[in-house]
C-alpha positions, 0 to 999 in steps of 0.5 A: 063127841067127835062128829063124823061124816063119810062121803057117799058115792057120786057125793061131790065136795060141797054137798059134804061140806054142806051135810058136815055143817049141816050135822054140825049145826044139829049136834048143838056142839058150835053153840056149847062151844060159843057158850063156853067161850068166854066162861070164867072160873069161880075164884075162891075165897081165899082169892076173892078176900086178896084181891079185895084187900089189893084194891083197898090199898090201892085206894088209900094210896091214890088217896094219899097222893092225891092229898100230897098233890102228885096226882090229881083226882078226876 
C-alpha cells in the first residue's frame, strides 16, 4: 500500500512534491483514510443490552431526585 515516487534527473524538489501528491491524490489512499477517520466499531450485543440498561437507571434515578427536589427538571 505504500506509495512510492523516485526523483528523476534534473527533477527539482517541488515538481516531486507535486508528482508525489499528485500519485497521492490518484491512488485514492487520502479519501479510504478520511472515510475511516471517524469510523466506529459495531458493539455487541452483550454491550448494546448494558448500556441500554445503564441508561434505564440513570433515568429512574433522575426521576427520583427530581420527585425529592434535589434537582429540578428542565
Amino acid at each position: 500500500m505504500a506509495l512510492e515516487v523516485q526523483k528523476q534527473e534534473k527533477e527539482t524538489t517541488q515538481n516531486l512534491i507535486r508528482r508525489f501528491t499528485q500519485a497521492v491524490r490518484e491512488s485514492g489512499i487520502l479519501m479510504r483514510a478520511r472515510k475511516n477517520r471517524f469510523k466506529e466499531k459495531k458493539k455487541s450485543e452483550t454491550a448494546k443490552k448494558r448500556t441500554a440498561k445503564l441508561r434505564e437507571e440513570m433515568k429512574k434515578k433522575q426521576e427520583m431526585l427530581a420527585k425529592l427536589g434535589k434537582i429540578t427538571e428542565k
